[in-house]
N, C-alpha and C positions, 0 to 999 in steps of 0.2 A: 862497048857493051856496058851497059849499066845495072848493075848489082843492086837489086834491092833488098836492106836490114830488115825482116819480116821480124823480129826478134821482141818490135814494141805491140806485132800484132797481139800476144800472149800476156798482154801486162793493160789491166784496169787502170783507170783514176780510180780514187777515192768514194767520187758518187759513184760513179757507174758499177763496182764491185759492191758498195750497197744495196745499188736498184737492182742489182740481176739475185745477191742473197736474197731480198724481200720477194719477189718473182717467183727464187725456185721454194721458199718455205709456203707462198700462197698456192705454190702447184700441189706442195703435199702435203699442205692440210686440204684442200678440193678433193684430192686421190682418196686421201683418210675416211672423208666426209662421204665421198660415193661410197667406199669399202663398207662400211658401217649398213651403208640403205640398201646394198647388195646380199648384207648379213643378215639382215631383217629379214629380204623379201623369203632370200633362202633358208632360212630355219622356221619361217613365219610367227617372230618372235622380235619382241621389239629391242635391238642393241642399239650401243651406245661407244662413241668414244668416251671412255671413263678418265683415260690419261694418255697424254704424249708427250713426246719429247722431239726436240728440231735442234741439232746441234752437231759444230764441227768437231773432230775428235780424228787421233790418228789412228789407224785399224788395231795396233799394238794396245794402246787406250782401250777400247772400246772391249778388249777382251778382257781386261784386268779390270773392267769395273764390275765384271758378271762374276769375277772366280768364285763367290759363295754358291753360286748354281753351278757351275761345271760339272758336278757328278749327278747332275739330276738328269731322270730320262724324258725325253722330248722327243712328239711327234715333229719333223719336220718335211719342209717344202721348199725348195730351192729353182729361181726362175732368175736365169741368166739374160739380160740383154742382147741381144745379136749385133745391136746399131756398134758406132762409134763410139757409145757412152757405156762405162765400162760399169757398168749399175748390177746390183744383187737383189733381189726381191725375195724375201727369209720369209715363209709363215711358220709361227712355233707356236705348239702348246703343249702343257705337261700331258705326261701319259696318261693319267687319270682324266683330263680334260677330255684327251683327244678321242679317250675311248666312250663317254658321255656323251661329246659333241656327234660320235658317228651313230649311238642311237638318237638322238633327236634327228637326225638326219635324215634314219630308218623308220623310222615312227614307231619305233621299241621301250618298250618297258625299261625304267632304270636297272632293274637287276636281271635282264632278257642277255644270255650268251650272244659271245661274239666270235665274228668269222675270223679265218684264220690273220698273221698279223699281216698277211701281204693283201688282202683287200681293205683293214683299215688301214693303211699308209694311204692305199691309192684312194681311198674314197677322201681323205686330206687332202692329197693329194687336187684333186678335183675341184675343193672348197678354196686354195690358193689360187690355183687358175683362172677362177672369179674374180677373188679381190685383185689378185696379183694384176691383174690387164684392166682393174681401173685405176690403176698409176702410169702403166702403157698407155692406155687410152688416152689420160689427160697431158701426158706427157707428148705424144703423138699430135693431141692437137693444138698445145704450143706451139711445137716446134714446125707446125704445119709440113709433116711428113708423115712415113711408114715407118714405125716401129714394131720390129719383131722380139717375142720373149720363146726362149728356150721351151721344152717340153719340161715341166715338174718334174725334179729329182724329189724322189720322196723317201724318209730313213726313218725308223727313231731309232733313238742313239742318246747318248749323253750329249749335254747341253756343250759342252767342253770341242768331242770331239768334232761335232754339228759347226760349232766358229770355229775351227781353228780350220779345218778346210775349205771354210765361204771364203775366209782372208786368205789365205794364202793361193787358191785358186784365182783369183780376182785381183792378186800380185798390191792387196790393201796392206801388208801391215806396218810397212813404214811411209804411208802416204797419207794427208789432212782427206779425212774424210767427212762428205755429209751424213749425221748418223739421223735419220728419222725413225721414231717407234709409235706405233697407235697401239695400247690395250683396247679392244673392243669385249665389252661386256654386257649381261643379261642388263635389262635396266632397273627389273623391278627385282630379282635374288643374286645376281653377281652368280648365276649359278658356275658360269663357265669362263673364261678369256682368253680370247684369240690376242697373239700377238704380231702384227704385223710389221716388219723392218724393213727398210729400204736403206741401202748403201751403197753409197757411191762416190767416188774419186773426183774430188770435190774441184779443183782445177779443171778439169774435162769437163765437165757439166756444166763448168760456169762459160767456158768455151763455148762449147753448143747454143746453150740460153742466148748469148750472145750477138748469134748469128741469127735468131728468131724474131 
């Protein structure tokens, strides 16, 4: 019987771990780039990516660069991948944002009462399930398969304790992870920004990629 070493299956050259990094940063700035034209259509208002960020980082990192926000309150949205690829889909905005963004949503007066907090989560809620599945989307159609995303877990909470359960749920914090972040913003008053993240176990994705 002949035993085969599958061991170098898991190990790049030098080019090819570059061509699949260039690969998976042009999947998500496309993802970023639809998210942005999805935010437009939906608030019917013109946004923008104001800023991003495309960078490896280990899940431990990526918490200790935010601890000046840890105690801030943040609406959030959490969209788990089903596939093999062990990815996180994070929409966050401050509480002040979140509860602004859901009158423009409503078509309410800036200073118009708000419903109770569990239908502004869910209508957050709602506004990730958008962007968030045009990363699924575009990711899906590299990979030329079915990608599924979880149903929105939706909280606000401190910003703290909102990471510290994406990471450890997701078994990221001592693993190289790809950190991607889009600010999407008003374009013409910065009135509000949505922040969209994507994370994920940066070896495993580059697997995937690989096979597409």
């Amino acid at each position: 019987m002949t035993v085969v070493n599958t061991a170098k299956s898991n190990v790049f050259s030098k080019s090819e771990h570059l061509r699949l990094e260039k690969s998976l940063k042009e999947l998500l700035m496309e993802s970023f780039n639809r998210a942005a034209e999805a935010c437009t259509r939906l608030l019917m208002q013109d946004m923008i990516i104001s800023r991003y960020r495309i960078e490896m980082i280990t899940g431990e990192d990526f918490i200790d660069q935010l601890e000046d926000q840890m105690e801030e309150g943040y609406f959030a949205s959490i969209i788990r991948l089903q596939n093999s690829v062990n990815t996180t889909i994070l929409f966050l905005l401050t509480e002040e944002d979140g509860k602004g963004l859901y009158r423009i949503l409503n078509g309410m007066k800036p200073d118009a009462g708000l419903p109770p907090l569990e239908d502004l989560t869910d209508s957050i809620g709602e506004l990730n399930n958008i962007l968030g599945n045009t990363f699924i989307n575009c990711l899906a159609n590299t990979l030329d398969q079915r990608i599924n995303g979880s149903v929105p877990r939706n909280t606000l909470d401190l910003l703290g304790a909102i990471l510290e359960s994406v990471i450890l749920q997701s078994e990221l914090a001592n693993k190289n992870i790809f950190y991607a972040e889009a600010l999407i913003s008003h374009k013409e008053t910065a009135a509000f920004n949505v922040r969209l993240i994507i994370l994920s176990d940066k070896n495993q994705l580059l697997k995937v990629l690989s096979r597409s």
